[in-house]
Jmol script that loads the backbone (N, CA, C; Angstrom):
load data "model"
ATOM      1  N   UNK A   1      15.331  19.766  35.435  1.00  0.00           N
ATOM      2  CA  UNK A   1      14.578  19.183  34.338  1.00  0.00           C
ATOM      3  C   UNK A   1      15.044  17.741  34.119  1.00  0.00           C
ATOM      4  N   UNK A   2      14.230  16.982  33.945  1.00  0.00           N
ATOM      5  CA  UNK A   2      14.546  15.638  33.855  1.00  0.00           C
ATOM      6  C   UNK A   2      14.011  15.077  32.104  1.00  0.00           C
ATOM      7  N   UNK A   3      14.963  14.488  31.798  1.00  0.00           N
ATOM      8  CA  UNK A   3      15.562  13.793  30.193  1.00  0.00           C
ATOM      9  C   UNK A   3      14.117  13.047  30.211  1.00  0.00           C
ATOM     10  N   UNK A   4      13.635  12.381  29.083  1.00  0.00           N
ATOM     11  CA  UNK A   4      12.780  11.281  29.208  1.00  0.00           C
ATOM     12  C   UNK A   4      14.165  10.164  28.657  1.00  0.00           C
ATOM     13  N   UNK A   5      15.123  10.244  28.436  1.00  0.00           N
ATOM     14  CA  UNK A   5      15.886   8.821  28.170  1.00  0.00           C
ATOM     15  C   UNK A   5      16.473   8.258  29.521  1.00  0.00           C
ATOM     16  N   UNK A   6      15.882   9.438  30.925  1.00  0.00           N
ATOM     17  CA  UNK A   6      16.360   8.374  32.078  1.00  0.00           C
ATOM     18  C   UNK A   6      15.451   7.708  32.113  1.00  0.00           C
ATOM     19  N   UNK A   7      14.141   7.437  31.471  1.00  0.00           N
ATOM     20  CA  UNK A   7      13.178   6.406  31.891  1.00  0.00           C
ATOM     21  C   UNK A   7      13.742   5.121  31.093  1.00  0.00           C
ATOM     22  N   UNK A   8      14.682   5.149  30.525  1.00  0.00           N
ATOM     23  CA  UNK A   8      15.622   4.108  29.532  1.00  0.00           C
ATOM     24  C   UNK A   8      16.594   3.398  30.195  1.00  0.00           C
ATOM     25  N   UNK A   9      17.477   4.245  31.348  1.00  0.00           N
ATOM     26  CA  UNK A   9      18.478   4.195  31.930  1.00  0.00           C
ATOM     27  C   UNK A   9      18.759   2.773  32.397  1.00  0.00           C
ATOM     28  N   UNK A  10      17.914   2.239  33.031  1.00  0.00           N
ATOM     29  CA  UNK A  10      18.039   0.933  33.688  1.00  0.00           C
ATOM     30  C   UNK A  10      17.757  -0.147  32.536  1.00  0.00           C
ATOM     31  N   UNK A  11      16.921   0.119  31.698  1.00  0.00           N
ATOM     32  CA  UNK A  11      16.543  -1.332  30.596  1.00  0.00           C
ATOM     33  C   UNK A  11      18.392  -0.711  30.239  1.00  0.00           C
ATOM     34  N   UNK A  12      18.697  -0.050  29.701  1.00  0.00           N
ATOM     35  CA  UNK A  12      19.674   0.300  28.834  1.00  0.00           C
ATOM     36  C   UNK A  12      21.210  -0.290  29.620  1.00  0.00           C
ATOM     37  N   UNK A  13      21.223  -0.072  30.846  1.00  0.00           N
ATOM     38  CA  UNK A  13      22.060  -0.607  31.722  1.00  0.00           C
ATOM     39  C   UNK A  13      22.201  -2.052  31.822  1.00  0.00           C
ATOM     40  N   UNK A  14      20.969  -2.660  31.943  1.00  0.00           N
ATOM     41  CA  UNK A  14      20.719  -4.272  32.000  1.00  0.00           C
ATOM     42  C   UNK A  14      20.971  -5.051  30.599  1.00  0.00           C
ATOM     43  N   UNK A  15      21.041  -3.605  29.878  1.00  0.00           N
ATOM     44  CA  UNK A  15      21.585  -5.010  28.598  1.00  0.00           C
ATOM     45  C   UNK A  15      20.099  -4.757  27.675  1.00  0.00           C
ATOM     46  N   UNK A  16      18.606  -4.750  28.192  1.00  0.00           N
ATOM     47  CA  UNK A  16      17.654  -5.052  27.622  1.00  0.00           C
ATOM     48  C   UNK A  16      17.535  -4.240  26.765  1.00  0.00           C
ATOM     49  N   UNK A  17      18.147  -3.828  25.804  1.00  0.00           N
ATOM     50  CA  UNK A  17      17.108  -2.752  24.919  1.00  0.00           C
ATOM     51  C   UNK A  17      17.936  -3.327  23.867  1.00  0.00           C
ATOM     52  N   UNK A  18      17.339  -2.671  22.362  1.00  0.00           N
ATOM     53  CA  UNK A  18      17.878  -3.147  21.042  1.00  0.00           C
ATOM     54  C   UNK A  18      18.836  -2.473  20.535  1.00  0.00           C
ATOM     55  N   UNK A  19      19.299  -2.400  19.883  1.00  0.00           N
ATOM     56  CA  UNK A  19      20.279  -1.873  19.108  1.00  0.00           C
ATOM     57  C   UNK A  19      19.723  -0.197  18.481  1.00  0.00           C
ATOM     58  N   UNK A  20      18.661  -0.212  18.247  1.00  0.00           N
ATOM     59  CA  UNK A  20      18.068   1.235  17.905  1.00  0.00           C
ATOM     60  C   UNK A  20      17.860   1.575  19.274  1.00  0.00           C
ATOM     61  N   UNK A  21      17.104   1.379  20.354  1.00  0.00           N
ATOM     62  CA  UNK A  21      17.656   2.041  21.372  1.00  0.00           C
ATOM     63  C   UNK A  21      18.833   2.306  22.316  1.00  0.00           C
ATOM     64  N   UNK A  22      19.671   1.269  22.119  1.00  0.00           N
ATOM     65  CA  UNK A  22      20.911   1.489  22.643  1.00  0.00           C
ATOM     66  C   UNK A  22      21.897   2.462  21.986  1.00  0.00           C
ATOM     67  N   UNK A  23      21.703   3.039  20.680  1.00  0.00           N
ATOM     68  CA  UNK A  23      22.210   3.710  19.855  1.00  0.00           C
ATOM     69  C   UNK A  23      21.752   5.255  20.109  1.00  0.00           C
ATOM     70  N   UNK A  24      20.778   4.967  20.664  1.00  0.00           N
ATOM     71  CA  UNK A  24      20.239   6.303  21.270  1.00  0.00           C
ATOM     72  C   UNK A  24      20.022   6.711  22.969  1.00  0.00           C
ATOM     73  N   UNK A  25      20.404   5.709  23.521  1.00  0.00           N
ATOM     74  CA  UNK A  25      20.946   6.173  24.617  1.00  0.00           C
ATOM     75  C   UNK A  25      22.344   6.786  24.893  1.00  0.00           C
ATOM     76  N   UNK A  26      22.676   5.594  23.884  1.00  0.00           N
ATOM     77  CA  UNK A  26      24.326   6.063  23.795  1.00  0.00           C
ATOM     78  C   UNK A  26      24.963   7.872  23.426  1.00  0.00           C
ATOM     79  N   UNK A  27      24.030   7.894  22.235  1.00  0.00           N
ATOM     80  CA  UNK A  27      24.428   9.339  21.642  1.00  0.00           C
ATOM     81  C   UNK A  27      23.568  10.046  22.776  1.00  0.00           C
ATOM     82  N   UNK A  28      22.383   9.952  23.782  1.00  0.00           N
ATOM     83  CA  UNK A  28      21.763  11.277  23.854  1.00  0.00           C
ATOM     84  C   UNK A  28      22.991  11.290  25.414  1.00  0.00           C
ATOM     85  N   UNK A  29      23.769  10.277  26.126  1.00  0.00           N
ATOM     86  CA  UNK A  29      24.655  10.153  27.060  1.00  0.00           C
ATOM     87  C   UNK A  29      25.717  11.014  26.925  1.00  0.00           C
ATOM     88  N   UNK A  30      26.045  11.184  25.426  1.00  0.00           N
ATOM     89  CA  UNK A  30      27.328  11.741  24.781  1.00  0.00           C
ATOM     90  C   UNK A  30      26.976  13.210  24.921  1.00  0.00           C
ATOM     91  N   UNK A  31      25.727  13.711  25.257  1.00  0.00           N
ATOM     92  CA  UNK A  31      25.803  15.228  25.029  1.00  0.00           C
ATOM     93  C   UNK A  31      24.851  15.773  26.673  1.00  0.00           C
ATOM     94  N   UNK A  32      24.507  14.572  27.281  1.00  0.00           N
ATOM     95  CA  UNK A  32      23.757  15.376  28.609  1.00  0.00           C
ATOM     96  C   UNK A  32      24.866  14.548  29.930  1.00  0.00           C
ATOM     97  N   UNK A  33      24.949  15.622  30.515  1.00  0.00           N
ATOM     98  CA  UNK A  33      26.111  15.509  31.325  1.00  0.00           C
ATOM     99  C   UNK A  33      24.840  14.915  32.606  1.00  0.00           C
ATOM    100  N   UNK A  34      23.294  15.284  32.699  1.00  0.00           N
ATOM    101  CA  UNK A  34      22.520  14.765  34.050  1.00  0.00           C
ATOM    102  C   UNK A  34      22.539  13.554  33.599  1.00  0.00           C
ATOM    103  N   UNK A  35      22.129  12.792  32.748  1.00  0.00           N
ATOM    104  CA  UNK A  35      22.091  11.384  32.571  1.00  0.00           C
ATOM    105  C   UNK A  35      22.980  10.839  32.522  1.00  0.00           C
ATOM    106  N   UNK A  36      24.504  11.214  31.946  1.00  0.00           N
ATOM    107  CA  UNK A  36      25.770  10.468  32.960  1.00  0.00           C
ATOM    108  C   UNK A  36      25.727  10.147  34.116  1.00  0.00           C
ATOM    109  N   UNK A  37      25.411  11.135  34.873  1.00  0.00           N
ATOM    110  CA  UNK A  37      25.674  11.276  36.198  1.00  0.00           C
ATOM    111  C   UNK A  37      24.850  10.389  37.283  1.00  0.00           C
ATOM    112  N   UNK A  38      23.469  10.088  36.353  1.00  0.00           N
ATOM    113  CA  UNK A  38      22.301   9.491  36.528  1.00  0.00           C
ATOM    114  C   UNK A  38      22.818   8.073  36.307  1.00  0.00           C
ATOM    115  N   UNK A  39      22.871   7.643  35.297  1.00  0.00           N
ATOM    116  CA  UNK A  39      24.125   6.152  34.694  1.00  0.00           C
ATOM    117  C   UNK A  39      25.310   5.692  35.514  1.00  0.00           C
ATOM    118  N   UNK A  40      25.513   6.573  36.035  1.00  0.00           N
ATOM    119  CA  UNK A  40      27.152   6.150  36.411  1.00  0.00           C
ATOM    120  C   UNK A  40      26.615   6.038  38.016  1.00  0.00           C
ATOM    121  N   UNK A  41      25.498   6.539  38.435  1.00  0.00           N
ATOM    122  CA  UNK A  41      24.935   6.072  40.244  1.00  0.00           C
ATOM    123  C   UNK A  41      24.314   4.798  39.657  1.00  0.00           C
ATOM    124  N   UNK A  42      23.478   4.353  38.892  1.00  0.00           N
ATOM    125  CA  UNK A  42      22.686   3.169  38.591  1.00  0.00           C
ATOM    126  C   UNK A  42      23.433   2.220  38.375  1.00  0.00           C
ATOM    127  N   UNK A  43      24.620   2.523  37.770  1.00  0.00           N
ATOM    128  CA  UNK A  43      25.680   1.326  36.994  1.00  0.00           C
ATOM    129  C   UNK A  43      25.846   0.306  38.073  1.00  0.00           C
ATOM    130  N   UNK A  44      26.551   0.313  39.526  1.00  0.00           N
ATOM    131  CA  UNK A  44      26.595  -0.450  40.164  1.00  0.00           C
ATOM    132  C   UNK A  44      25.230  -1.087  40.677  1.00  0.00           C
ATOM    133  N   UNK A  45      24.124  -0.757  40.407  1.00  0.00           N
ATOM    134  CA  UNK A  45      22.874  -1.807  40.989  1.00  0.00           C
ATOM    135  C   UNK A  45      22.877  -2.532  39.555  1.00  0.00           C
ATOM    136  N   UNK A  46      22.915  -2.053  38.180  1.00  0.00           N
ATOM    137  CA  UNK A  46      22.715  -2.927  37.739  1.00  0.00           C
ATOM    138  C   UNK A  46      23.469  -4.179  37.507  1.00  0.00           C
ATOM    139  N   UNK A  47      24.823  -4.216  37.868  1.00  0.00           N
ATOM    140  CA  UNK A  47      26.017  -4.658  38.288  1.00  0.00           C
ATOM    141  C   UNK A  47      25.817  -6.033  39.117  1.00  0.00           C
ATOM    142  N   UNK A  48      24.869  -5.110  40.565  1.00  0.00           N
ATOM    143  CA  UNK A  48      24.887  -6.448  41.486  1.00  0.00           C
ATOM    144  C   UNK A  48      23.169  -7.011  40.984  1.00  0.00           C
ATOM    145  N   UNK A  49      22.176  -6.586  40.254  1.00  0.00           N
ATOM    146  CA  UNK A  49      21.198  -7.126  39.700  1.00  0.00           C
ATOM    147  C   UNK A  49      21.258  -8.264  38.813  1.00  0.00           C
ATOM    148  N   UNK A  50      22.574  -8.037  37.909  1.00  0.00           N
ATOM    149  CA  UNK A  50      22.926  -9.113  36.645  1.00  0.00           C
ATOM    150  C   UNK A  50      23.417 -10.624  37.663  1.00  0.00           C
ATOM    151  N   UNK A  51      23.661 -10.245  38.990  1.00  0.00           N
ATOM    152  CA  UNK A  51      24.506 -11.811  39.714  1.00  0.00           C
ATOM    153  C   UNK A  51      23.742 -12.346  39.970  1.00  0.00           C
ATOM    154  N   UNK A  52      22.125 -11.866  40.030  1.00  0.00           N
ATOM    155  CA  UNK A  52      21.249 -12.564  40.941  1.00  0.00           C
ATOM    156  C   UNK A  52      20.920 -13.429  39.447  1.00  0.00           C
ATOM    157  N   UNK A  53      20.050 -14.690  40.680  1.00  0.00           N
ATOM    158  CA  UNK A  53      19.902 -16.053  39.577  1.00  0.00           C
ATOM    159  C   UNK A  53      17.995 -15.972  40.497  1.00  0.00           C
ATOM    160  N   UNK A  54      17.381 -16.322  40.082  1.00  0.00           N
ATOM    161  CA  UNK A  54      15.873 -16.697  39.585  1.00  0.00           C
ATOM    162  C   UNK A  54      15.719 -17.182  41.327  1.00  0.00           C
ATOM    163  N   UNK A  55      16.551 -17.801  41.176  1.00  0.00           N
ATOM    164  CA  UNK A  55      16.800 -18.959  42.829  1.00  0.00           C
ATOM    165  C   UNK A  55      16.794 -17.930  43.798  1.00  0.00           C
ATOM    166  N   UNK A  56      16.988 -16.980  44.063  1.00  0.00           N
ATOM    167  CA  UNK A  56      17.655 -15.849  45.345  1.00  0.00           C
ATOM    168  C   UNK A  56      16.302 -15.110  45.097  1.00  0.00           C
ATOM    169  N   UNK A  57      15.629 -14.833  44.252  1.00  0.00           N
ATOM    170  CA  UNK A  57      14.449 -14.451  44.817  1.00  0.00           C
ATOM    171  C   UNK A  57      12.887 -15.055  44.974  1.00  0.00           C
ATOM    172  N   UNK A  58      13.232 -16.383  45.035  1.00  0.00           N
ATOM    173  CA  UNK A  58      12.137 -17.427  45.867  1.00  0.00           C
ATOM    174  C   UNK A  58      11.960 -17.151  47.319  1.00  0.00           C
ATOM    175  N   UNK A  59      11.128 -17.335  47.703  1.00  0.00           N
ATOM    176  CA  UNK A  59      10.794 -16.877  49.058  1.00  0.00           C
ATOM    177  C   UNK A  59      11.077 -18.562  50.011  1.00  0.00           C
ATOM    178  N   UNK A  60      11.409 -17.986  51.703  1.00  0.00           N
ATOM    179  CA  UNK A  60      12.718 -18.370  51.553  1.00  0.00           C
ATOM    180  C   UNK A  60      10.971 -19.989  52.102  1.00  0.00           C
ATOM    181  N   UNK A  61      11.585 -21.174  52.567  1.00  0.00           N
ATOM    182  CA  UNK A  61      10.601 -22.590  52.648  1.00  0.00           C
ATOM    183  C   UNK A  61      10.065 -22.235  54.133  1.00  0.00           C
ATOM    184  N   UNK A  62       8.741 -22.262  54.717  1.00  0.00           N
ATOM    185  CA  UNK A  62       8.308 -22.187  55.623  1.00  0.00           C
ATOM    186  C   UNK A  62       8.641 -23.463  56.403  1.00  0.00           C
ATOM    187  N   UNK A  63       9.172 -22.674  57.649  1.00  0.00           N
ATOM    188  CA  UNK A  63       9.755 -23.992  58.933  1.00  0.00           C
ATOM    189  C   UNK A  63       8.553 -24.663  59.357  1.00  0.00           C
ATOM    190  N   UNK A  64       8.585 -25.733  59.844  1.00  0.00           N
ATOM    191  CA  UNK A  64       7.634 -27.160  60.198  1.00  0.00           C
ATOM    192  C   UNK A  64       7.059 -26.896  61.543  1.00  0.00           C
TER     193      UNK A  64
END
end "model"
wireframe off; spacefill off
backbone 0.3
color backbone group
């Protein structure tokens, strides 16, 4: 069975969500052991997602 707060998981990871939803990811994390488990595989993409800069995903200048 799948949570509907993993459809949260990644805004919630990246930082993007508000304070009323982060308050509720937080607590529904505290009592479902699949969406830990779910969080804690995502944590590192969102990790190497936060390094990227605007610049790295321009496509790359067509050669002459």
């Amino acid at each position: 069975m799948t949570c509907r707060t993993t459809e949260s998981l990644g805004t919630y990871l990246l930082g993007a969500v508000d304070a009323r939803e982060r308050a509720a990811v937080e607590a529904h994390l505290a009592v479902c052991a699949a969406c830990r488990t779910t969080a804690d595989e995502l944590r590192p993409v969102s990790v190497l997602l936060g390094r990227l800069h605007v610049d790295d995903l321009a496509p790359p200048e067509p050669s002459p």
